[in-house]
mmJSON file of the N, C-alpha and C atoms, coordinates in Angstrom:
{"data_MODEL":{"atom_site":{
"group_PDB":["ATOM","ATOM","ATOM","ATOM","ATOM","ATOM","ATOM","ATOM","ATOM","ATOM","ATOM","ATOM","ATOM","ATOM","ATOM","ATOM","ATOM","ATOM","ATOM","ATOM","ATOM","ATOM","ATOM","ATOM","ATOM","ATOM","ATOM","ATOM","ATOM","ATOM","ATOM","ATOM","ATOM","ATOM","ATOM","ATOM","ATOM","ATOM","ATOM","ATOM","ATOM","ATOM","ATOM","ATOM","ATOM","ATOM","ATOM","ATOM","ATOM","ATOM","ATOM","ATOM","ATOM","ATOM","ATOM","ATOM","ATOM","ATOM","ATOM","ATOM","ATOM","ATOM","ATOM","ATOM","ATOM","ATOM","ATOM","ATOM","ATOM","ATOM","ATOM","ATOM","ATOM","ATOM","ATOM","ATOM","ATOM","ATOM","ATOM","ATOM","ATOM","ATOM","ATOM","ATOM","ATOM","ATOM","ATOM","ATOM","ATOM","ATOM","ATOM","ATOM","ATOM","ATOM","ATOM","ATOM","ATOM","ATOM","ATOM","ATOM","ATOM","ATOM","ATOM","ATOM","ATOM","ATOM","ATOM","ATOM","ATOM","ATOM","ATOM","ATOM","ATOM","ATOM","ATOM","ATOM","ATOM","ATOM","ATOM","ATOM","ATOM","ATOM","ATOM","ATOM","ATOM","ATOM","ATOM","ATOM","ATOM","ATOM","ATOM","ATOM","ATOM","ATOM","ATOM","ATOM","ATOM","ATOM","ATOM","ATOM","ATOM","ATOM","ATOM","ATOM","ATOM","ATOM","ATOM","ATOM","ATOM","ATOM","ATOM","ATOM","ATOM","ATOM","ATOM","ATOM","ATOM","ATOM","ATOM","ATOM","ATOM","ATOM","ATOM","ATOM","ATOM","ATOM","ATOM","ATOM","ATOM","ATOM","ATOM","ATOM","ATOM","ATOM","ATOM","ATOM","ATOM","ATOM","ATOM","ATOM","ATOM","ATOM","ATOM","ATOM","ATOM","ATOM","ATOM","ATOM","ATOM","ATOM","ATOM","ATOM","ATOM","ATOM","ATOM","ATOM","ATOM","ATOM","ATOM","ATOM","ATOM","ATOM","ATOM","ATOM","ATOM","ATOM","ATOM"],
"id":[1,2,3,4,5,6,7,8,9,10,11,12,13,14,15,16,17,18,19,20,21,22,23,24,25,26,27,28,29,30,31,32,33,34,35,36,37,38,39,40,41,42,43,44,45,46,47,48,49,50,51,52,53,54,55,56,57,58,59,60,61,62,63,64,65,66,67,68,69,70,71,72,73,74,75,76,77,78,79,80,81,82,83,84,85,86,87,88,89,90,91,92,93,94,95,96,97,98,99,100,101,102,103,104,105,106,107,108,109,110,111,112,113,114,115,116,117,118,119,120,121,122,123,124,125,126,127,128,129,130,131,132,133,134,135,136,137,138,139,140,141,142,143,144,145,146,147,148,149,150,151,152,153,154,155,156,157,158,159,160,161,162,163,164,165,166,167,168,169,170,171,172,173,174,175,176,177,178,179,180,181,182,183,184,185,186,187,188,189,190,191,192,193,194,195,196,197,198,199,200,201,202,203,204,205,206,207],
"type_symbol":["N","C","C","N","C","C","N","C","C","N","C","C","N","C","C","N","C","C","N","C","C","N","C","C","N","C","C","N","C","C","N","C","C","N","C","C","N","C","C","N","C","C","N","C","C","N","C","C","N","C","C","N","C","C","N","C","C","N","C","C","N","C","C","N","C","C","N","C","C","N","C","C","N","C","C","N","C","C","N","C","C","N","C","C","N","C","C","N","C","C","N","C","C","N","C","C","N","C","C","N","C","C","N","C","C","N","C","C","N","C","C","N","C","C","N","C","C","N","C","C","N","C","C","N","C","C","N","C","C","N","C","C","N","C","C","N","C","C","N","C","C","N","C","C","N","C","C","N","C","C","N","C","C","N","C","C","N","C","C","N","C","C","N","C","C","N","C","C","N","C","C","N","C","C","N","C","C","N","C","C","N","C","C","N","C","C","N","C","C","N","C","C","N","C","C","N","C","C","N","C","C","N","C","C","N","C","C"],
"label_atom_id":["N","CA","C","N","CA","C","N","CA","C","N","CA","C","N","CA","C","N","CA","C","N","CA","C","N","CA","C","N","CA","C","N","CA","C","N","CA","C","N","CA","C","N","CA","C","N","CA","C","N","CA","C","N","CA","C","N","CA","C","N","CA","C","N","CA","C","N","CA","C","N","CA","C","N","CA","C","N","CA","C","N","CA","C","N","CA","C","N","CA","C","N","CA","C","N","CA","C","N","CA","C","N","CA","C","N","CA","C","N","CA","C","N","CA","C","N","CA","C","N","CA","C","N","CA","C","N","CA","C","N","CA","C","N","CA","C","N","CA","C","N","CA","C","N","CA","C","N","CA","C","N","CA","C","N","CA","C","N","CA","C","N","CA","C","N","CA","C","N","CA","C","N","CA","C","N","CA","C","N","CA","C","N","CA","C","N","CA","C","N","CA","C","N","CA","C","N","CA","C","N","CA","C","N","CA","C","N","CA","C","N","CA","C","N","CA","C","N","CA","C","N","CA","C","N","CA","C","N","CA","C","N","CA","C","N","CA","C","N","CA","C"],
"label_alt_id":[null,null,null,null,null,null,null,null,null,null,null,null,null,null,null,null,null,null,null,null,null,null,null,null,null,null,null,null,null,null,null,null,null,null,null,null,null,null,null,null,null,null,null,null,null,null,null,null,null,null,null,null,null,null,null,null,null,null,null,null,null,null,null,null,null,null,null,null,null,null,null,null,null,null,null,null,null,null,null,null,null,null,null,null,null,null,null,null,null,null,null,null,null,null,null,null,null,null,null,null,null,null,null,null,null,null,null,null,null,null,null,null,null,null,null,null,null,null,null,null,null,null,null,null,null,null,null,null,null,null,null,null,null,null,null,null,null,null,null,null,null,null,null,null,null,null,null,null,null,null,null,null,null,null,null,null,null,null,null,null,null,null,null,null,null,null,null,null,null,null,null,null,null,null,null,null,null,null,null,null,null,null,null,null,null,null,null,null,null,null,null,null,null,null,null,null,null,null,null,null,null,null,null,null,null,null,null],
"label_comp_id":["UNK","UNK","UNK","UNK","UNK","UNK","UNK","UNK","UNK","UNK","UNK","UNK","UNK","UNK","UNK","UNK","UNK","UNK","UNK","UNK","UNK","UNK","UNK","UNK","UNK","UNK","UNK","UNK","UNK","UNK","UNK","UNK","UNK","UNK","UNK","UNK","UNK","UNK","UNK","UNK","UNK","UNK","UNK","UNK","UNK","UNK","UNK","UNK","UNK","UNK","UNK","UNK","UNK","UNK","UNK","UNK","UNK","UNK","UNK","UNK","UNK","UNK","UNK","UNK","UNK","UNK","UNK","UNK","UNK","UNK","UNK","UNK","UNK","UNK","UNK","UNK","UNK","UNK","UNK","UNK","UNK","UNK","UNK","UNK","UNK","UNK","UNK","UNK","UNK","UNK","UNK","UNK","UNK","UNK","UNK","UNK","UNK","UNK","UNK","UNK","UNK","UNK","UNK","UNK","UNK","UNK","UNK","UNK","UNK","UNK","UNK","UNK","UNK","UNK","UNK","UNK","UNK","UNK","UNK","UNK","UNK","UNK","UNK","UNK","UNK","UNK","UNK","UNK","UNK","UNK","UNK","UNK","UNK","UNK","UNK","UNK","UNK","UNK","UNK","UNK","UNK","UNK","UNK","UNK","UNK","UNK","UNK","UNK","UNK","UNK","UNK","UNK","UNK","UNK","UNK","UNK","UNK","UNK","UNK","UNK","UNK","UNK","UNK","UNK","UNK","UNK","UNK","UNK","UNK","UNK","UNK","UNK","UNK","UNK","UNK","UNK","UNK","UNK","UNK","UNK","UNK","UNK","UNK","UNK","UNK","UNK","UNK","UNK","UNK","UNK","UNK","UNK","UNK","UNK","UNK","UNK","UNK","UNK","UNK","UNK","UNK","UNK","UNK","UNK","UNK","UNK","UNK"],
"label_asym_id":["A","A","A","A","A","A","A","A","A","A","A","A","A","A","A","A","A","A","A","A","A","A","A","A","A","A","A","A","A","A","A","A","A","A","A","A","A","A","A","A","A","A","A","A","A","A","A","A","A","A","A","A","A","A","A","A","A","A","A","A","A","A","A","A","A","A","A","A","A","A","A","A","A","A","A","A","A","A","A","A","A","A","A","A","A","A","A","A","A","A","A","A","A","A","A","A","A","A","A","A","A","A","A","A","A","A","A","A","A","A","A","A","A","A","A","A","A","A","A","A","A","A","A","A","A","A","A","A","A","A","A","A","A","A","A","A","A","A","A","A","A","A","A","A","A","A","A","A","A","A","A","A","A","A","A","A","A","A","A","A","A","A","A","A","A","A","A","A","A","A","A","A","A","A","A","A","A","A","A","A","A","A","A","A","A","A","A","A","A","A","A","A","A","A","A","A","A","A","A","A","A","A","A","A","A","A","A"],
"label_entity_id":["1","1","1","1","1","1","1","1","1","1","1","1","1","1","1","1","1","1","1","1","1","1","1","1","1","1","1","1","1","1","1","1","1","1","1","1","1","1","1","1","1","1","1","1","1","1","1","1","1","1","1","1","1","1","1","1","1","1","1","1","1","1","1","1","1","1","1","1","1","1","1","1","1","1","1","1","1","1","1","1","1","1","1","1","1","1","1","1","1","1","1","1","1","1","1","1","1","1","1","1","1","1","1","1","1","1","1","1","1","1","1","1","1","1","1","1","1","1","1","1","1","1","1","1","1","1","1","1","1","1","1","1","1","1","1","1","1","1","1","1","1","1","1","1","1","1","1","1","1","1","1","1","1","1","1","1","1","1","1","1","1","1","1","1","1","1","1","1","1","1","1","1","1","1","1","1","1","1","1","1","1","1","1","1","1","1","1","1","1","1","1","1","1","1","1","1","1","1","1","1","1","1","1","1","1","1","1"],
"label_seq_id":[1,1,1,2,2,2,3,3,3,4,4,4,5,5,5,6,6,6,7,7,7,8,8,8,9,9,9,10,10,10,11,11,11,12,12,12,13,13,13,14,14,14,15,15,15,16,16,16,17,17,17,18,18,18,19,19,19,20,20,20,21,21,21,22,22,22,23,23,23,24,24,24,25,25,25,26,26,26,27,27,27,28,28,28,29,29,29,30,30,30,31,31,31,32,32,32,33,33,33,34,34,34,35,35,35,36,36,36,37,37,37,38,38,38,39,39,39,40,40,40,41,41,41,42,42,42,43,43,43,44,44,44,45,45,45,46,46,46,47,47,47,48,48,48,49,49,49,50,50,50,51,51,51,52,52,52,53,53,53,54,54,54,55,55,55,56,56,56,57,57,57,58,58,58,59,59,59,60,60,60,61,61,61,62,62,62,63,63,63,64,64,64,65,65,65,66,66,66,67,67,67,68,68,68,69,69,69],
"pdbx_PDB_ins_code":[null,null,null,null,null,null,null,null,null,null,null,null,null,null,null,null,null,null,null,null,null,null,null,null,null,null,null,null,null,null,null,null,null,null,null,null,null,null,null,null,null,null,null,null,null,null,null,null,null,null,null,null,null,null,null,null,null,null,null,null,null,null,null,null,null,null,null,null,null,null,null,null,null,null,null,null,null,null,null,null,null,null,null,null,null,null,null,null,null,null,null,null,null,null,null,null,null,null,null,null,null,null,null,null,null,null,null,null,null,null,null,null,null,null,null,null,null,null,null,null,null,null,null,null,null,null,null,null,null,null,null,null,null,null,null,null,null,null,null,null,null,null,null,null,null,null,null,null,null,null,null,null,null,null,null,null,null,null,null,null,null,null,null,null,null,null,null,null,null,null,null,null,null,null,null,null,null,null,null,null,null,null,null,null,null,null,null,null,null,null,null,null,null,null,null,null,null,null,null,null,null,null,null,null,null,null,null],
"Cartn_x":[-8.395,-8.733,-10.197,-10.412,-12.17,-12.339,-12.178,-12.811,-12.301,-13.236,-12.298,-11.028,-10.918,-9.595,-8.403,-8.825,-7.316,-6.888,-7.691,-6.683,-7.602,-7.568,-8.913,-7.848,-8.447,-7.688,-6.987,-5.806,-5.112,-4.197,-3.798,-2.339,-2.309,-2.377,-2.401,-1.42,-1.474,-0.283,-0.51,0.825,1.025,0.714,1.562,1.287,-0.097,-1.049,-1.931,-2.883,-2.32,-3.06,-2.653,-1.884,-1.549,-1.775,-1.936,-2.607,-4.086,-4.882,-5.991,-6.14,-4.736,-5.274,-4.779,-4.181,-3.981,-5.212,-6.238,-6.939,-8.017,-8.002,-9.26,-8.823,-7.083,-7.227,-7.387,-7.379,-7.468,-8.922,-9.806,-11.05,-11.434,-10.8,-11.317,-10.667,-9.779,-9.465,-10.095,-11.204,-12.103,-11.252,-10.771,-10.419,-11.391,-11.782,-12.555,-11.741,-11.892,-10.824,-11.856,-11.788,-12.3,-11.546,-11.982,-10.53,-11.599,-10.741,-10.897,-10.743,-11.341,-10.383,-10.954,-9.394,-9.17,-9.849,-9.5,-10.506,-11.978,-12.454,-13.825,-14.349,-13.457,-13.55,-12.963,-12.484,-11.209,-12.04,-12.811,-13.157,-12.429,-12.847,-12.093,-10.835,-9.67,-8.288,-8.463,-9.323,-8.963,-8.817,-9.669,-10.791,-10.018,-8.853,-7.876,-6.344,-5.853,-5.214,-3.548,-3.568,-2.401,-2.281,-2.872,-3.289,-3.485,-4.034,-3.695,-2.039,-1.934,-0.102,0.897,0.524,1.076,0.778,-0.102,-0.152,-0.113,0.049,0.76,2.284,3.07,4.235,4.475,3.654,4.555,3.513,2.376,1.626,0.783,0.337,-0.383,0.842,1.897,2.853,2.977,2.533,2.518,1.557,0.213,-0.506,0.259,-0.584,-1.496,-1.006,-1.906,-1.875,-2.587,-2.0,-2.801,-3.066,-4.381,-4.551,-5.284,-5.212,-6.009,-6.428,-8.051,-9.276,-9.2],
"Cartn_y":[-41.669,-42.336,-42.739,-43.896,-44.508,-44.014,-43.25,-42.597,-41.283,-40.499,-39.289,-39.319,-40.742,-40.372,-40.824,-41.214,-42.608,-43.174,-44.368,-44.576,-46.142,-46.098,-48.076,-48.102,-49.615,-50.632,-50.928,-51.858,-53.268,-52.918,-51.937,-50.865,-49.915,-49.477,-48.204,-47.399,-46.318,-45.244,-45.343,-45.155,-45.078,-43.343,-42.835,-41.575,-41.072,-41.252,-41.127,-41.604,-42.528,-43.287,-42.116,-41.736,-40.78,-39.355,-39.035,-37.992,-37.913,-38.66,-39.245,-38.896,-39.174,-39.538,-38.254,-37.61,-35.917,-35.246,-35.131,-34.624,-34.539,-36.125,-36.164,-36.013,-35.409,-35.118,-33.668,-32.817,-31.824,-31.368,-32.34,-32.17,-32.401,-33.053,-33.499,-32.296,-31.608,-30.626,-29.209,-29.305,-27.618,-27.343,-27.607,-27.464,-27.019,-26.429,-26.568,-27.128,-28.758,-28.936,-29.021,-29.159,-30.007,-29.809,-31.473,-31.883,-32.61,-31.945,-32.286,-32.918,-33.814,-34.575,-33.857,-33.788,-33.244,-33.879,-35.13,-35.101,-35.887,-35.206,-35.297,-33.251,-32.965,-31.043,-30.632,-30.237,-29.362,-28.342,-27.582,-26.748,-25.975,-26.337,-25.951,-25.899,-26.362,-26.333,-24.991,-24.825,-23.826,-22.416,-22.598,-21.306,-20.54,-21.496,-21.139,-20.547,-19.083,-18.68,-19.448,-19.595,-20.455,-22.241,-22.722,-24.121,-24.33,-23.577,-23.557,-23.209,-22.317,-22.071,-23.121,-23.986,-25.473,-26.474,-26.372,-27.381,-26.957,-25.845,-25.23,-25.724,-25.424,-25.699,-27.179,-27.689,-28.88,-30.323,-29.866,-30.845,-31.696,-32.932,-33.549,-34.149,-34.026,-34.826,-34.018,-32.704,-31.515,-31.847,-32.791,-33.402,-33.978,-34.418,-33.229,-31.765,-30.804,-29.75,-28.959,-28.075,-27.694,-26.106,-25.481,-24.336,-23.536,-22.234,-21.88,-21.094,-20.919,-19.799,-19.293],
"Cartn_z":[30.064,31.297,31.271,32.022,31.887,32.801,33.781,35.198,35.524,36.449,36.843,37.413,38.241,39.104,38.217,37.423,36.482,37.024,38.178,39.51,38.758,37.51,37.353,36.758,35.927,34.728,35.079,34.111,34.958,35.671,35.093,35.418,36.314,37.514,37.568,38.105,38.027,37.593,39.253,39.749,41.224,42.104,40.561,40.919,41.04,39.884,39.98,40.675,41.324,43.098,44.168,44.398,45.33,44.747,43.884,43.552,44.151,43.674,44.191,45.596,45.744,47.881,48.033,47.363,47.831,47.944,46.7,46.51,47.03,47.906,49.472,50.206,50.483,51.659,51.845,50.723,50.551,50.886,49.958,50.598,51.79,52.675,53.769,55.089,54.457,55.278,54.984,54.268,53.82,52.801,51.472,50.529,49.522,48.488,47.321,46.754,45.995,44.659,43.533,43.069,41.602,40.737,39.921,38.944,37.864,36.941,35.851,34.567,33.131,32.639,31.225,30.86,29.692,28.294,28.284,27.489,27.203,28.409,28.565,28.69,29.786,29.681,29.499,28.118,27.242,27.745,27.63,28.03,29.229,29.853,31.622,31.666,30.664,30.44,29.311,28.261,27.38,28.264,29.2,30.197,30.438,31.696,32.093,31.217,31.592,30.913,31.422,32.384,32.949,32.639,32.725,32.218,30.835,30.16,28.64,28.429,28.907,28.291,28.615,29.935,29.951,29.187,28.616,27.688,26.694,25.936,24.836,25.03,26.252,26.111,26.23,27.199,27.453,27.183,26.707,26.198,27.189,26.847,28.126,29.134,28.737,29.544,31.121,30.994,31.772,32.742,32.794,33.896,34.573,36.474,36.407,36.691,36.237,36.01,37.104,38.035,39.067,38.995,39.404,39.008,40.461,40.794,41.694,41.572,42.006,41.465,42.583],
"occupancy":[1.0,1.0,1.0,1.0,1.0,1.0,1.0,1.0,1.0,1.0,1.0,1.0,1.0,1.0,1.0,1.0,1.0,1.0,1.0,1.0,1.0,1.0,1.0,1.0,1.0,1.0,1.0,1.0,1.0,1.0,1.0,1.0,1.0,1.0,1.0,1.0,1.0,1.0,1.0,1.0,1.0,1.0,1.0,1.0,1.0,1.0,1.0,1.0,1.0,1.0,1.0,1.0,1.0,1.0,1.0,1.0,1.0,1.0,1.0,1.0,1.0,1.0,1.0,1.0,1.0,1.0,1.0,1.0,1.0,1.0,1.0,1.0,1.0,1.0,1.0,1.0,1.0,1.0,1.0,1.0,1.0,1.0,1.0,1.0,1.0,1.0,1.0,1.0,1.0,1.0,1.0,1.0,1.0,1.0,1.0,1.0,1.0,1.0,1.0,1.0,1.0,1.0,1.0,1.0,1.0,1.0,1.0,1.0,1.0,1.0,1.0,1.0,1.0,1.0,1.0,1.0,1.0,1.0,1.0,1.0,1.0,1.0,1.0,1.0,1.0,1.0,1.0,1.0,1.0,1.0,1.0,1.0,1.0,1.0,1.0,1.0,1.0,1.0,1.0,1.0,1.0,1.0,1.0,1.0,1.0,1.0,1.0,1.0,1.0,1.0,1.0,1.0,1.0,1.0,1.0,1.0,1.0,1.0,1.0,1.0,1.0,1.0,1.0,1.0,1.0,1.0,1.0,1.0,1.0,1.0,1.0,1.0,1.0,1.0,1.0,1.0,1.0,1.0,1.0,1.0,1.0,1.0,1.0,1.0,1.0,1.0,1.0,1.0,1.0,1.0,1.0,1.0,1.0,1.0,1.0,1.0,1.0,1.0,1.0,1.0,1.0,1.0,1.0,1.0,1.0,1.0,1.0],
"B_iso_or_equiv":[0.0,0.0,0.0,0.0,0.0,0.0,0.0,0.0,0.0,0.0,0.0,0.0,0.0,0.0,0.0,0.0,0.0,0.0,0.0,0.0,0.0,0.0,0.0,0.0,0.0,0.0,0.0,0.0,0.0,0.0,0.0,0.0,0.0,0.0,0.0,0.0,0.0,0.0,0.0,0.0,0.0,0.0,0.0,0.0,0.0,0.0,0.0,0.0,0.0,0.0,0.0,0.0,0.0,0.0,0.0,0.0,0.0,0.0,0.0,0.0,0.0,0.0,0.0,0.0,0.0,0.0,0.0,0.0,0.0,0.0,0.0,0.0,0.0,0.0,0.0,0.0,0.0,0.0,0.0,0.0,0.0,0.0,0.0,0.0,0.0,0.0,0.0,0.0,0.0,0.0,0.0,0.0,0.0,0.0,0.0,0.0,0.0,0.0,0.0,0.0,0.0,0.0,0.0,0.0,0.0,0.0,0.0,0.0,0.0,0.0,0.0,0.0,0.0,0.0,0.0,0.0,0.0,0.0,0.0,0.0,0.0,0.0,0.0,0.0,0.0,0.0,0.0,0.0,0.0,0.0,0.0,0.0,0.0,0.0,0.0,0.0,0.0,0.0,0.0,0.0,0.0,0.0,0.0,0.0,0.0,0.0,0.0,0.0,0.0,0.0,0.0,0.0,0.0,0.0,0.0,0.0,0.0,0.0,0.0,0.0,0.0,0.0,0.0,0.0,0.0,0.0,0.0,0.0,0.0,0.0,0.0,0.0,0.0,0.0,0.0,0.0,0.0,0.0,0.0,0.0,0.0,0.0,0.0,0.0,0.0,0.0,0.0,0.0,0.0,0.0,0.0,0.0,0.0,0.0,0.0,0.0,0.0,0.0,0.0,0.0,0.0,0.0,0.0,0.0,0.0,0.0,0.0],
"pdbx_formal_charge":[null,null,null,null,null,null,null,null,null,null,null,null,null,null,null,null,null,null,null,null,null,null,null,null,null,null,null,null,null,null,null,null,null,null,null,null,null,null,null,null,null,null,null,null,null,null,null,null,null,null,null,null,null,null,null,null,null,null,null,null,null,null,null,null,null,null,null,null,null,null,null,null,null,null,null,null,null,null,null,null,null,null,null,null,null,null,null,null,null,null,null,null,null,null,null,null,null,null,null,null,null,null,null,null,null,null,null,null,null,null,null,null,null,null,null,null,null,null,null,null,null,null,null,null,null,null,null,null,null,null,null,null,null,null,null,null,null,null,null,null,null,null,null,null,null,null,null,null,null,null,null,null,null,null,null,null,null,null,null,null,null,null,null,null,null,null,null,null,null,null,null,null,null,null,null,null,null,null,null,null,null,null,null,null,null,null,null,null,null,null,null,null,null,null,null,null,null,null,null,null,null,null,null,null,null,null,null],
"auth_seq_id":[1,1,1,2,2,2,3,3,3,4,4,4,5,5,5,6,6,6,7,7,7,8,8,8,9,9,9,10,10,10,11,11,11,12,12,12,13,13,13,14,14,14,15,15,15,16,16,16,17,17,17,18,18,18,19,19,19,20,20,20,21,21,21,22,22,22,23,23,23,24,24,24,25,25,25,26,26,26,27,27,27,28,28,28,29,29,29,30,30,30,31,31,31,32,32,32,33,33,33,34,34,34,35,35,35,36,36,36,37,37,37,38,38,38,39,39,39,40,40,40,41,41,41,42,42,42,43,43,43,44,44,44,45,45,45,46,46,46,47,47,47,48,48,48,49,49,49,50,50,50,51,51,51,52,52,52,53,53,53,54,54,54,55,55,55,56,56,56,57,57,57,58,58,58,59,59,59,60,60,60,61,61,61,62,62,62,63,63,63,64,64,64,65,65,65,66,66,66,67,67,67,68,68,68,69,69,69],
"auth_comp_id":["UNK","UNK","UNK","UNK","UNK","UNK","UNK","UNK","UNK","UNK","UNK","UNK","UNK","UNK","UNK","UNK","UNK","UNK","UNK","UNK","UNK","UNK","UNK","UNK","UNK","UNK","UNK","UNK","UNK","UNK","UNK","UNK","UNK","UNK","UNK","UNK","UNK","UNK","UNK","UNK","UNK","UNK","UNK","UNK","UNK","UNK","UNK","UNK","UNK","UNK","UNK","UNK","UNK","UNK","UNK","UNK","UNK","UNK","UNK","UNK","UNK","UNK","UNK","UNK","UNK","UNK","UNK","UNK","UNK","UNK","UNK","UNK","UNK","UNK","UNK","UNK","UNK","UNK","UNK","UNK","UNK","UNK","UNK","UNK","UNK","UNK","UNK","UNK","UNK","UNK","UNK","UNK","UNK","UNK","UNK","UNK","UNK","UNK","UNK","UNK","UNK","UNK","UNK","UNK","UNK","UNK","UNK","UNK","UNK","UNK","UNK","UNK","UNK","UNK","UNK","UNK","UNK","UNK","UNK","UNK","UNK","UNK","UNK","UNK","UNK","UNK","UNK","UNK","UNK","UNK","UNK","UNK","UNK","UNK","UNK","UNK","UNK","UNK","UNK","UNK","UNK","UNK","UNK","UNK","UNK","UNK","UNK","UNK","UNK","UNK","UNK","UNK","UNK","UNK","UNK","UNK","UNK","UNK","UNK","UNK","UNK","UNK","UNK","UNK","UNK","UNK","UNK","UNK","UNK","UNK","UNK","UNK","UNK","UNK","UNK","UNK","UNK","UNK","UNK","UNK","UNK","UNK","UNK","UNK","UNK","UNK","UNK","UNK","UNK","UNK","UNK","UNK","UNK","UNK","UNK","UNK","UNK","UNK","UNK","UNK","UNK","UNK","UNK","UNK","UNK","UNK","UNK"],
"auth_asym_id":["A","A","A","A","A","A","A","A","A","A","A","A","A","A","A","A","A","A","A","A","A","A","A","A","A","A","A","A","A","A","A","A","A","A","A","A","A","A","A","A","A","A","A","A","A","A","A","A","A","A","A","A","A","A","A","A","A","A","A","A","A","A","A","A","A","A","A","A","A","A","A","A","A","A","A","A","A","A","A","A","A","A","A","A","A","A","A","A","A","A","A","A","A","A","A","A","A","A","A","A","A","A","A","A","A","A","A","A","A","A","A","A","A","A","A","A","A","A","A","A","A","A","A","A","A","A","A","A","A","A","A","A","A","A","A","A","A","A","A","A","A","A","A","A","A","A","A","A","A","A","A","A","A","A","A","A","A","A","A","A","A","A","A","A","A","A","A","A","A","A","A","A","A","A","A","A","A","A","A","A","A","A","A","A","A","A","A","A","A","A","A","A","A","A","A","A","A","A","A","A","A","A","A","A","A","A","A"],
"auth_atom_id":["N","CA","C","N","CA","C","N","CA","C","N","CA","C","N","CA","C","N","CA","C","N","CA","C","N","CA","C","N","CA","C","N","CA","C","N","CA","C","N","CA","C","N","CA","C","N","CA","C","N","CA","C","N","CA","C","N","CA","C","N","CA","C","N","CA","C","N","CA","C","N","CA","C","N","CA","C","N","CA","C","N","CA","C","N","CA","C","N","CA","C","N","CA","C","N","CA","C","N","CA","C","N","CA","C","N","CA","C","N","CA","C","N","CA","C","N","CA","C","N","CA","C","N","CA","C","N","CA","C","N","CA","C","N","CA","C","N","CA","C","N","CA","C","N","CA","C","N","CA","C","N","CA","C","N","CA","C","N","CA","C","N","CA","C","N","CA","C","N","CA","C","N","CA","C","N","CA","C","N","CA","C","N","CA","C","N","CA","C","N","CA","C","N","CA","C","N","CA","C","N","CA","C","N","CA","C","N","CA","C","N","CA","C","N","CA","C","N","CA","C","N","CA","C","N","CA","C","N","CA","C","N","CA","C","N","CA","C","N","CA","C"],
"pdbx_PDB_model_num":[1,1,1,1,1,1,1,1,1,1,1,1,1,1,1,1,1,1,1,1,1,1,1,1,1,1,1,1,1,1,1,1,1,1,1,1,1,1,1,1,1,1,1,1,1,1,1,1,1,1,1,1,1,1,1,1,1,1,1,1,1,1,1,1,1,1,1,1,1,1,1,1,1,1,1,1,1,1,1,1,1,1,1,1,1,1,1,1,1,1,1,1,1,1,1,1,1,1,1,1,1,1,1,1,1,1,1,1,1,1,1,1,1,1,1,1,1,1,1,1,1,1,1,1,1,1,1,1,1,1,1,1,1,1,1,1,1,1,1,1,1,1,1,1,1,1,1,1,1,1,1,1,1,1,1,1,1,1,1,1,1,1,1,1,1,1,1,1,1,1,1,1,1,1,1,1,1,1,1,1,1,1,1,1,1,1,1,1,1,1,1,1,1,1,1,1,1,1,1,1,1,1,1,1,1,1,1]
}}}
C-alpha cells in the first residue's frame, strides 16, 4: 500500500474504505487504535504473539488483522 489507510490509487478496495471509516469512528468515540502496515512495520506484527500466528497460518490474505492491548 502507498499510504497508511490503503484507501489511494486508481482502485480502491471498498473494504478497505470502510475499514478506514471504522477506525475513525472508533477514534472518535475514545478508542485507542493504531494501525499498522506490514510492510512498512513487520515489526509490530512479529511483537504480537496472536497476530504473528495469523499470519503464520493464513498469510497476508488474513488482513486486516485486529489485535487488543
Amino acid at each position: 500500500m502507498c499510504c497508511s489507510t490503503g484507501i489511494c490509487g486508481p482502485s480502491v478496495d471498498p473494504q478497505l474504505a470502510r475499514f478506514a471509516a471504522d477506525l475513525a469512528w472508533l477514534k472518535q468515540q475514545g478508542v485507542a487504535v493504531e494501525r499498522f502496515n506490514l510492510s512498512r512495520e513487520p515489526a509490530a506484527f512479529a511483537d504480537d504473539d496472536a497476530v504473528k500466528a495469523a499470519l503464520e497460518t493464513k498469510g497476508e490474505q488474513r488482513s486486516p488483522t485486529t489485535a487488543r492491548c
